[in-house]
C-alpha positions in Angstrom: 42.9 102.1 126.9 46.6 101.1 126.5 45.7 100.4 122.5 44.1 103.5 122.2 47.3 105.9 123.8 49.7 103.6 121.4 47.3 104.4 118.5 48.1 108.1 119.7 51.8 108.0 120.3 52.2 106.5 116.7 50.1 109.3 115.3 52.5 111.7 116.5 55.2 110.2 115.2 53.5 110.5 111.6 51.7 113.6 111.8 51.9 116.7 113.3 48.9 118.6 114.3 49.7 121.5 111.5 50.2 119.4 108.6 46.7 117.5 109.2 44.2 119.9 107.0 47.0 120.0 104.1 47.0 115.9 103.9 43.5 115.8 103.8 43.1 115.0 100.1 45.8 112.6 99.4 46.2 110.2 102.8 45.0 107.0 103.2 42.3 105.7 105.1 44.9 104.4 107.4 46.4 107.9 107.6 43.3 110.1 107.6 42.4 107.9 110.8 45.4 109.0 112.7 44.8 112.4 111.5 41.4 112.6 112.8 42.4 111.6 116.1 45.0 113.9 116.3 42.5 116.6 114.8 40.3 116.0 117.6 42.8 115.4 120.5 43.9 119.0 119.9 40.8 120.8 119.5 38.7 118.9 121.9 41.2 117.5 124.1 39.7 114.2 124.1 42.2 110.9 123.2 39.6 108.9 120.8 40.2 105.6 119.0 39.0 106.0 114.8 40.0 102.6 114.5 37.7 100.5 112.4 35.6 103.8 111.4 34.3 104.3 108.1 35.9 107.3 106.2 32.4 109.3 105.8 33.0 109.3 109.7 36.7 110.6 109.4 35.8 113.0 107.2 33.1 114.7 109.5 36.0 113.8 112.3 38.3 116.1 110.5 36.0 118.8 109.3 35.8 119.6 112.8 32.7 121.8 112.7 31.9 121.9 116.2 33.6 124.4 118.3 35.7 123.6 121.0 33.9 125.9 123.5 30.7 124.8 122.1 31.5 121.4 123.4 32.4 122.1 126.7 28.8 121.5 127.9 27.6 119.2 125.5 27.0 115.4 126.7 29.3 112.9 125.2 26.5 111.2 123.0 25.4 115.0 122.0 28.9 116.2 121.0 29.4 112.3 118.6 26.2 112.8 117.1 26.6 116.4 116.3 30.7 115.9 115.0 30.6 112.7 113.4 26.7 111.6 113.0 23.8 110.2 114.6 24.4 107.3 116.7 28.4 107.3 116.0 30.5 106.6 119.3 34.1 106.3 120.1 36.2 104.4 122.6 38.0 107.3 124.5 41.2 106.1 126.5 40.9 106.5 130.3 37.7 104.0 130.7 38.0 100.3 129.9 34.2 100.2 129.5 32.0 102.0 126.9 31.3 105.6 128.0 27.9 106.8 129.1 26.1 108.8 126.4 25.3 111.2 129.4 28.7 112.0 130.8 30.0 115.9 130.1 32.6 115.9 127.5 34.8 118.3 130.1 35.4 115.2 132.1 36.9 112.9 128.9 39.5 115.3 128.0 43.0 114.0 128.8 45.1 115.2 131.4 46.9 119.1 131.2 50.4 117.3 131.7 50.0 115.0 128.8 48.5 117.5 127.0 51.8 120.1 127.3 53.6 117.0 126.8 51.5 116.4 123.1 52.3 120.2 122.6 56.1 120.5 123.7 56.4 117.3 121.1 54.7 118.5 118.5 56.8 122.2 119.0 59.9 119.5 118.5 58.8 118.3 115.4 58.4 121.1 113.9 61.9 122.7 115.0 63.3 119.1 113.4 61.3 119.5 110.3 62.7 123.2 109.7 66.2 122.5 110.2 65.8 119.6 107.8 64.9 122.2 105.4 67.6 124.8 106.2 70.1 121.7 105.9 68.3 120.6 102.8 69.0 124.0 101.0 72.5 124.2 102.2 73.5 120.8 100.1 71.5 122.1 97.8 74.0 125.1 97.4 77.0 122.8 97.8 75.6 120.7 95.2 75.5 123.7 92.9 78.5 125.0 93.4 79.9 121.3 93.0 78.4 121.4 89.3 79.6 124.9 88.3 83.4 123.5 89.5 82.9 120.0 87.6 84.7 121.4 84.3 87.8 122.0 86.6 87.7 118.9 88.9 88.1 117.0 85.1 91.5 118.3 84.8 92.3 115.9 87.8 93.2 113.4 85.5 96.8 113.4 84.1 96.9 114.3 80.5 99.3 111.5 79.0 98.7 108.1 78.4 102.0 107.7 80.3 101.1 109.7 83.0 97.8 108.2 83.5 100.1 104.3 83.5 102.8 105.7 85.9 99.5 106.8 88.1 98.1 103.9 88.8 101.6 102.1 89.2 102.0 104.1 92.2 98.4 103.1 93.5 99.3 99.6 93.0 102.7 100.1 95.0 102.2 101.8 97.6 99.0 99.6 98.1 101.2 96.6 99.4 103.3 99.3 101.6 100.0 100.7 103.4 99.5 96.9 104.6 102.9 96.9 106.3 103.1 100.4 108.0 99.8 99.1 109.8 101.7 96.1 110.9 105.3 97.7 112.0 105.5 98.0 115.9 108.7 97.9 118.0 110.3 95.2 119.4 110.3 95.1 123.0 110.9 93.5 125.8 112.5 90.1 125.7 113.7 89.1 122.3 111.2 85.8 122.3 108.2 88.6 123.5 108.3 90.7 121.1 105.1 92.6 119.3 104.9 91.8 115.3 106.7 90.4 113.5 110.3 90.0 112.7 112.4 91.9 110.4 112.9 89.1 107.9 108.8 89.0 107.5 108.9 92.9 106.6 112.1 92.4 104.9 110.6 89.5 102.3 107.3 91.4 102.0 109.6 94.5 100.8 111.4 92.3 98.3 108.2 91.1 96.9 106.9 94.4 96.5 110.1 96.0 94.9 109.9 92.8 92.5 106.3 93.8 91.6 107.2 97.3 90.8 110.0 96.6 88.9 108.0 94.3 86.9 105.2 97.7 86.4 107.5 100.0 85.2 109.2 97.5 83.1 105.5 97.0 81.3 105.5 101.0 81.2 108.1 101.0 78.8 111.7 101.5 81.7 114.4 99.3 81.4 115.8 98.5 84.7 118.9 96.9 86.0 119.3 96.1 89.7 122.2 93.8 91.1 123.2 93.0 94.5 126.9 93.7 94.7 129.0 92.1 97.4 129.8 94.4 99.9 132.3 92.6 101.7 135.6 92.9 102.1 136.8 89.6 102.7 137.4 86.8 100.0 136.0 84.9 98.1 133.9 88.1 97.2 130.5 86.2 96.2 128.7 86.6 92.8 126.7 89.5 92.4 122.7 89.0 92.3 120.2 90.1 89.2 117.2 90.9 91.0 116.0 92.8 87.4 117.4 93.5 84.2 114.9 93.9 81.0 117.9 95.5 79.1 117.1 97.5 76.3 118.0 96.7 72.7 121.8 97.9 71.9 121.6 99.9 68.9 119.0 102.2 70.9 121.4 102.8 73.7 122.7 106.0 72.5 119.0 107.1 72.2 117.9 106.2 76.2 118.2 108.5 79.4 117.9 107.4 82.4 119.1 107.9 86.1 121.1 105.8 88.7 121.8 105.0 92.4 123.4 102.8 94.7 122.0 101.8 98.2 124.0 100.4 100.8 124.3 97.7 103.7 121.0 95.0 101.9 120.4 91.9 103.6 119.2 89.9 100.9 118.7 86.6 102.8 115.0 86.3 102.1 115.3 86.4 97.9 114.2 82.5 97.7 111.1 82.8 99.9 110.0 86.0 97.8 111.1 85.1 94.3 109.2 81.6 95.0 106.1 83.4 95.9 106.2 85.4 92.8 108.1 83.7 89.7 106.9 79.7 90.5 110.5 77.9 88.8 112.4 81.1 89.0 113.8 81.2 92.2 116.7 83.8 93.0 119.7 81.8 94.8 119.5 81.3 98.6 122.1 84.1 100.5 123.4 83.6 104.1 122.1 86.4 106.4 125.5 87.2 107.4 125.8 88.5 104.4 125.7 92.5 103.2 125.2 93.7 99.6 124.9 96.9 97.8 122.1 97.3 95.3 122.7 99.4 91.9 119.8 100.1 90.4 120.0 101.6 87.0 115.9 102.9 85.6 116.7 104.1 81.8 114.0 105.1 78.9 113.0 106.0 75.4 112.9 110.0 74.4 109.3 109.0 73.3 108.3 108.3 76.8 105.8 111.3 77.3 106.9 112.1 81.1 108.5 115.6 81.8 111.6 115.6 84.1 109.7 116.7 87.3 107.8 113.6 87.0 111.0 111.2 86.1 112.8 113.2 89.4 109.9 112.3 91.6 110.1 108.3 90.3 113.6 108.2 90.9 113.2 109.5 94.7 110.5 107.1 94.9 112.7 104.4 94.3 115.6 105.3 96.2 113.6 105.3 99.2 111.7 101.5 98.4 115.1 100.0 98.3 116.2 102.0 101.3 113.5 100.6 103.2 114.8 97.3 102.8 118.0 98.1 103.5 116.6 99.7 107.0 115.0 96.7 107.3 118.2 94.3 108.1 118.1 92.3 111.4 119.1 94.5 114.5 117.8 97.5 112.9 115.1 99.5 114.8 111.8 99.2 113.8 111.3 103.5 113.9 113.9 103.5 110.9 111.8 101.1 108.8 108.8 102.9 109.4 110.2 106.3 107.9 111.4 104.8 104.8 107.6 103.0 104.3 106.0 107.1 105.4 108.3 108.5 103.2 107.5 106.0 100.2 103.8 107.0 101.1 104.1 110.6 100.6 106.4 110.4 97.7 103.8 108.2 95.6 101.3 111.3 97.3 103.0 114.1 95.9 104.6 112.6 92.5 103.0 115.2 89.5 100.7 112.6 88.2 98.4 112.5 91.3 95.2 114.6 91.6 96.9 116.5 94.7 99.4 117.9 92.1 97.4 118.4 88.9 95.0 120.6 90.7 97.9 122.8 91.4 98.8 125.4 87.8 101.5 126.2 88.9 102.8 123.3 91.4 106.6 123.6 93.0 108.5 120.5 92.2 110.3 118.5 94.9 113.5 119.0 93.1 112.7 123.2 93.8 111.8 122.2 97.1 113.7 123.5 99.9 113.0 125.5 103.6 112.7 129.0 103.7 115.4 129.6 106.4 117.7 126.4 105.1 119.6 126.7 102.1 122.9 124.5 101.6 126.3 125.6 101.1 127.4 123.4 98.6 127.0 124.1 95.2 124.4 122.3 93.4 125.5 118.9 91.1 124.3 119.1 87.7 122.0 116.4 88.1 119.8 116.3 91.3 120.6 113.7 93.8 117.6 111.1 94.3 118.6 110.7 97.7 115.8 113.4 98.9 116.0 114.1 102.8 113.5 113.6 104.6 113.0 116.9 105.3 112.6 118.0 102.0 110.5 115.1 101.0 107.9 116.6 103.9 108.6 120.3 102.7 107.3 119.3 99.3 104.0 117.6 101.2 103.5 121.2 103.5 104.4 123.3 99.7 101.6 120.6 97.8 99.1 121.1 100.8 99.3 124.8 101.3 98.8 125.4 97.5 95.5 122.8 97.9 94.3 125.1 100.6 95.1 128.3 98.7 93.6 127.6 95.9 
């Protein structure tokens, strides 16, 4: 009995009672067996086992020839020899012994509960199987209107070769800065409790990445110059540092542009560990952590260099605000200021002209247009824009680039 109500259950889970006459010519022997138990359960509400029944049998099972109110009153050795041929019988669940030939077929059929319960399951499946096909259609349409959109997703892709470079320098970059902002908490509590890890681990990891993309642009074609300055007062005033310089050749210095800044209050205690971990024999000379230094960092570049000056802008913000976060991440500083120089680094490298969320833009606002409706300052403008973004106009830029992806 048990075997035979399994037999059922998985039947159901195969079949539904609608879609048996359609499957007819193309299931298997296996299938058509579950089939014609289903095929008779419902019409003659009796729970049958076809296992182990030849398919001349099934097929008589699920011609189904026999009415249902016919049967009513046939015997049970009547109604097998009529439906599926002289001298065929069945095991029918509900009797662990085989059934008298003389029994009413009224008394094998199942219970009404488990028969609603076959019916309310079968109702199921077929809601299931409809909203497949209403979902079905719906990516269908999505999928279409994908294809007729492909020729303007293409434009996605910057159109220089120096655009396309600078691209993936900034996926590179900010790939090492995505790893610290996960790993930045606060420090608190007692100083030997603290959660994370210490400034100078954040602080070397930021040299090592500025050293990276120093070394990117450089293979893009820049020529960069940055130099910790002593920015002490007291004597003896200590060397200055070279943390970069692939100088360009002199008689083309007339011919390069570039841009410049200067950022403040460095502790550059951790150059040895970092320049160790990255040039093996080149190691940048060991600095007391008492020490301050201001970093000058001077990005220049060919006229050739296909990159318009919105995108050169957005590179020099960029930068400006990588060497910022190391200067915010000096010991004693709090770990919230760190963590705005790394989001803002993030949503620079987001927003620069060369990434998709800008090139799907025609007519994109630059971050050096960039400014809040109801803010406008009262100084005059310099003649050349002042990398130093704010933050508030870095985000302005982000809500400008968003609002145009939404609008479009």
């Amino acid at each position: 009995m048990l075997a035979v109500c399994q037999a059922c259950w998985h039947a159901l889970d195969d079949l539904s009672v609608d879609s048996v006459e359609a499957g007819r010519a193309t299931v298997g022997l296996e299938s058509k067996a579950k089939a014609a138990q289903l095929s008779v359960l419902s019409k003659y509400g009796v729970l049958a086992d076809f296992t182990d029944v030849e398919e001349v049998v099934l097929d008589r099972a699920l011609k189904g020839r026999l009415s249902a109110s016919a049967s009513k009153d046939l015997t049970f050795a009547h109604w097998c020899d009529q439906l599926l041929g002289p001298g065929e019988r069945l095991p029918v669940a509900r009797f662990d012994n085989p059934v008298p030939g003389q029994i009413r077929l009224g008394k094998l059929a199942v219970g009404q509960d488990l028969a609603a319960s076959l019916k309310s399951r079968d109702r199921q499946f077929q809601a299931r199987l409809k909203a497949s096909e209403q979902e079905v259609i719906r990516l269908q349409g999505e999928l279409q209107e994908l294809r007729q959109t492909k020729p303007a997703l293409a434009l996605m892709e910057p159109v220089g070769e120096d655009a396309r470079r600078l691209k993936y320098w900034y996926h590179e970059t900010t790939g090492y800065l995505h790893n610290i902002l996960w790993e930045i908490k606060e420090v608190d509590g007692h100083i030997f409790d603290h959660q994370g890890q210490l400034n100078r681990d954040y602080r070397q990891q930021l040299v090592e990445i500025i050293l990276r993309a120093l070394n990117g642009l450089a293979a893009l074609g820049f020529f960069i110059k940055a130099e910790l300055c002593d920015a002490s007062s007291k004597e003896p005033v200590l060397p200055s540092v070279m943390l970069h310089h692939n100088p360009a050749d002199p008689d083309e210095a007339h011919l390069l542009e570039g841009f410049a800044f200067v950022v403040e209050d460095v502790q550059p205690d951790v150059l040895v560990a970092a320049s160790e971990c990255l040039f093996l024999g080149r190691a940048l000379p060991e600095i007391d952590k008492q020490h301050r230094f201001n970093c000058h960092v001077k990005v220049s570049w060919r006229h050739v260099l296909e990159l318009d000056e919105d995108e050169l802008f957005h590179l020099s913000c960029f930068l400006h605000k990588l060497f910022e976060a190391l200067a915010r991440s000096n010991d004693g500083r709090p770990r919230g200021a760190l963590r705005e120089a790394a989001i803002l680094c993030l949503v620079l490298s987001s927003t620069a002209p060369c990434m998709p969320t800008r090139l799907q833009q025609v007519q994109a606002l630059s971050l050096q247009d960039t400014f809040y409706p109801g803010y406008r300052p009262f100084t005059t403008a310099p003649l050349k824009p002042d990398t130093d973004a704010s933050a508030g106009k870095i985000l302005e830029h982000l809500f400008h680039t968003l609002h145009a992806l939404v609008m479009r």
